[in-house]
C-alpha positions in Angstrom: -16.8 -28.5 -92.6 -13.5 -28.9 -91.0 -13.7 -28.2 -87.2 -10.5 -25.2 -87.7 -12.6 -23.4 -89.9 -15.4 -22.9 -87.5 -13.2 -21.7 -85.6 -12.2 -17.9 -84.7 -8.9 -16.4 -84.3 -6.4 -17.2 -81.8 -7.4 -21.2 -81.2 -4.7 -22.5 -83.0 -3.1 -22.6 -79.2 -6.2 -24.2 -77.7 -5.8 -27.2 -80.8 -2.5 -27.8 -79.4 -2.8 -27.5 -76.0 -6.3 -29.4 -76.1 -6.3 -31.0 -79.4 -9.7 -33.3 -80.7 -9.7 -36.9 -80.0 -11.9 -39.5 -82.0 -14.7 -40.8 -79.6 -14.7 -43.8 -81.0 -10.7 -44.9 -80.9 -9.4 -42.0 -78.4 -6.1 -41.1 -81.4 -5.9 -37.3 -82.0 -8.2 -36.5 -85.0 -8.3 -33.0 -87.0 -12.1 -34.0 -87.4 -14.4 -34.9 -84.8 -13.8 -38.3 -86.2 -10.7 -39.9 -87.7 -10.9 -41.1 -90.6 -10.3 -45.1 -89.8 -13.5 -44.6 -88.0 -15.6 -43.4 -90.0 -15.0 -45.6 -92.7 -15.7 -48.1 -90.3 -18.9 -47.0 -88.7 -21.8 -49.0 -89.3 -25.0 -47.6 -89.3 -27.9 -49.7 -88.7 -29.7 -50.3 -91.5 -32.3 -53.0 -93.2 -33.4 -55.0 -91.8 -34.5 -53.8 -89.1 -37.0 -54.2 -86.0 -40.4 -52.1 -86.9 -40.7 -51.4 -83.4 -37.4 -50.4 -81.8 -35.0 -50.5 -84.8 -32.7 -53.2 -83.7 -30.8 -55.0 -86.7 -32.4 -58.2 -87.3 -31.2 -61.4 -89.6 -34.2 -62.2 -91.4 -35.8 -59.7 -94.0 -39.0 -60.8 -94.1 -39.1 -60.8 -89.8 -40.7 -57.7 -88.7 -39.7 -57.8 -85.2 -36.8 -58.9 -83.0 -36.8 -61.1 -80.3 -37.4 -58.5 -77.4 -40.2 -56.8 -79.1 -42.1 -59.6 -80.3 -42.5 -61.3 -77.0 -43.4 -58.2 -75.0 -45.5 -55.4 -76.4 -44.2 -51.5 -75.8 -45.8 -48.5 -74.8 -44.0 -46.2 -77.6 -44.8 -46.7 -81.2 -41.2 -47.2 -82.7 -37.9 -45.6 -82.6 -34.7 -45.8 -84.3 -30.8 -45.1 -83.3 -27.6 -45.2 -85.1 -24.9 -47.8 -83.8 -25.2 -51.3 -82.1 -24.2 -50.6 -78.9 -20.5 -52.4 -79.1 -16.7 -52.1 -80.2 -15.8 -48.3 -80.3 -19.3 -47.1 -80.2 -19.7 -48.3 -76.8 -16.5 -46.7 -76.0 -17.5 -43.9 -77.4 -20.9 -43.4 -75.3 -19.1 -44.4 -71.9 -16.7 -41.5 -72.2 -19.2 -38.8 -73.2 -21.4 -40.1 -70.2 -18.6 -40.3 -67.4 -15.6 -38.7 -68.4 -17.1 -35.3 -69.5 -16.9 -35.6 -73.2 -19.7 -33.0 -73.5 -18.6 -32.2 -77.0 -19.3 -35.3 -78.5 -23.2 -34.1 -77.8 -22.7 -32.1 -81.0 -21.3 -35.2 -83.5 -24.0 -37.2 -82.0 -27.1 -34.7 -82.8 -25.6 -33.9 -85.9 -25.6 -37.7 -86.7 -29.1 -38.1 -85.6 -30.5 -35.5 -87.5 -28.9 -36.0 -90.6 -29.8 -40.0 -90.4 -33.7 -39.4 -88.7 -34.5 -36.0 -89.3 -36.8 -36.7 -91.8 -38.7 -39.3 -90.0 -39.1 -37.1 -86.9 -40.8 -35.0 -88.8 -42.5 -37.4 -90.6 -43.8 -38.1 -86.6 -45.5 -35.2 -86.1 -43.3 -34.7 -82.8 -44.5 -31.7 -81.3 -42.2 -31.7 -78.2 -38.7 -33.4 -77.9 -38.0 -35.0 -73.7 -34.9 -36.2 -72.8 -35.2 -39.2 -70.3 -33.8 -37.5 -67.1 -31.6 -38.2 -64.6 -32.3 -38.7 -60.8 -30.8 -35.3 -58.6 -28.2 -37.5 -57.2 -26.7 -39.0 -60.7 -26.9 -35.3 -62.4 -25.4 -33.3 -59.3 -22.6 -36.3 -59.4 -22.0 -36.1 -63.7 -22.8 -32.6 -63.4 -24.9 -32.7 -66.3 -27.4 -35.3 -68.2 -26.5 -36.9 -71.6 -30.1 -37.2 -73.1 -30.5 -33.2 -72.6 -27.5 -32.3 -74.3 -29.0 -34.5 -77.1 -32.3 -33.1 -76.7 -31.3 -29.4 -77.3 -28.9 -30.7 -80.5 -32.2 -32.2 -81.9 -34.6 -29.3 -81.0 -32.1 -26.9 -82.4 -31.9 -29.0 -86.0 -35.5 -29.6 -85.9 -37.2 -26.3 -84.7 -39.3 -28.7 -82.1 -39.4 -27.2 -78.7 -37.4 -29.4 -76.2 -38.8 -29.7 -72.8 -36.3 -30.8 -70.0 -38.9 -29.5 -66.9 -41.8 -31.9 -66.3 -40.6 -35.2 -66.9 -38.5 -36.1 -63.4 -37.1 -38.9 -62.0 -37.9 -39.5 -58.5 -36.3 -42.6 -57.5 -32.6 -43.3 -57.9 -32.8 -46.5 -60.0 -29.8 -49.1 -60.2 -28.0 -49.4 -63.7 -29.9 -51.9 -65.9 -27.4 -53.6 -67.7 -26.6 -56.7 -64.7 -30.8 -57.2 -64.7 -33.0 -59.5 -66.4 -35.7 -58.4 -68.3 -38.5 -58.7 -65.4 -35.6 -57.1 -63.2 -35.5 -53.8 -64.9 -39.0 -53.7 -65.5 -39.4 -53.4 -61.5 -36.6 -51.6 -61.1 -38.3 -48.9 -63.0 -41.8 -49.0 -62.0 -42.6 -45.7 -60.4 -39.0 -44.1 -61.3 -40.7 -41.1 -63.1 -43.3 -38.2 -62.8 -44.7 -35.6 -64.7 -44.5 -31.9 -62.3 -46.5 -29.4 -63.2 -50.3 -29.3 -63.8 -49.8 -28.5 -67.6 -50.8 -31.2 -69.7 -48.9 -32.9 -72.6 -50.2 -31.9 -76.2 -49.4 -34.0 -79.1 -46.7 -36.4 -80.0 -43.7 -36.6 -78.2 -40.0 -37.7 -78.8 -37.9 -39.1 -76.2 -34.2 -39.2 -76.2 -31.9 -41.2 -75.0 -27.9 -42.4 -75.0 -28.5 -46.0 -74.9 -31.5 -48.5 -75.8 -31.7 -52.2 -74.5 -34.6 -54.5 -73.8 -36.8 -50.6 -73.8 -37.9 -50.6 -70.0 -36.5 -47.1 -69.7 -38.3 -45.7 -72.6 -42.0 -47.8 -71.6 -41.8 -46.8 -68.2 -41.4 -42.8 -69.4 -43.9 -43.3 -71.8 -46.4 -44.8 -69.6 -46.6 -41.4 -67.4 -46.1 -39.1 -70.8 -49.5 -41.2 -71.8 -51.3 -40.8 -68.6 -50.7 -36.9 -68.8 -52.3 -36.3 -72.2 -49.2 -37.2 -74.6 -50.2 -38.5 -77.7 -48.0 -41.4 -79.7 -44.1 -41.6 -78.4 -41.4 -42.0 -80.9 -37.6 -42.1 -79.2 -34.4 -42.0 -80.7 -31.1 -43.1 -79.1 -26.8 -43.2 -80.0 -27.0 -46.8 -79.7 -29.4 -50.1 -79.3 -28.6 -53.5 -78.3 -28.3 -56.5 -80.7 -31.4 -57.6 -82.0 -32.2 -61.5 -82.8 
């Protein structure tokens, strides 16, 4: 459907005065993406990692190089883009430059691409990994919700944003090694409440590297009764 006719009357001012721009190039677009882009996109597809979902060269490996030397909490998970080129570009401006409206294009993207296997997963409660107080109060609001609430709403699976907390301010990941992150995140999160977790449970994210972030949220999801965790992301790093 083009984005005018979900509109009501009187927005053909707000077009011009705030028209759409692609995520993923930054031209003016009368989609939500141009179409250069979206000819271009390339989901991922086989092969793929059976753990995290990462493109991999070889059909008959099952997993890439990160997965097969160290073993993950989660069962699997999947996400849509390698995390380069305009994609990258694209996540970076709906995370710091306010592009909350790119939440709706990336749940819509998820769901129509994963939907099926979510369900499939028996997901009986959808957590977004949260930010610390100090990160959200500065971005004024956190990425992985605005996905979570897209997917919950497609999906009919309550979303539950409450319980799981972050309760240390962690450094970015992306300038640490693989034992580095790992540390950097031990302890970063907490389950609050005394309600216990039923069933299985699917975490959301923006962006998915060596899977530290996702393990160490898992981890405490497992301790308080969660059953198998399934996660689903915008984008994933290069596999091997």
């Amino acid at each position: 459907m083009r984005r005018r006719e979900s509109k009501g009357r009187g927005t053909g001012l707000l077009d011009l005065l705030y028209p759409h721009v692609c995520p993923f190039c930054g031209r003016v677009a009368a989609e939500e993406v141009c179409d250069i882009c979206r000819e271009e996109l390339e989901y991922i597809g086989e092969p793929r990692c059976m753990c995290c979902g990462k493109p991999i060269r070889q059909k008959d490996q099952e997993y890439c190089y990160d997965c097969g030397r160290h073993p993950h909490i989660y069962e699997r998970g999947c996400a849509l883009w390698v995390h380069r080129g305009g994609v990258q570009k694209a996540v970076y401006q709906f995370k710091y430059h306010n592009r909350r409206i790119y939440s709706r294009f990336f749940g819509r993207e998820l769901l129509s691409r994963y939907g099926r296997a979510v369900h499939g997963w028996n997901i009986t409660t959808i957590i977004p990994i949260p930010l610390s107080r100090k990160r959200r109060r500065r971005r004024g609001f956190n990425q992985a919700g605005l996905l979570a609430w897209e997917l919950g709403r497609g999906l009919g699976i309550p979303v539950d944003a409450e319980h799981l907390v972050r309760v240390r301010d962690t450094s970015p990941q992306k300038q640490m090694d693989v034992r580095g992150r790992s540390a950097n995140l031990r302890n970063a999160f907490a389950w609050k409440g005394k309600e216990r977790i039923r069933g299985n449970v699917l975490l959301v994210d923006d962006i998915y590297t060596t899977g530290n972030t996702i393990d160490a949220a898992a981890r405490v999801l497992k301790k308080n009764g969660a059953g198998k965790i399934y996660f689903l992301t915008i984008s994933i790093g290069q596999g091997y």
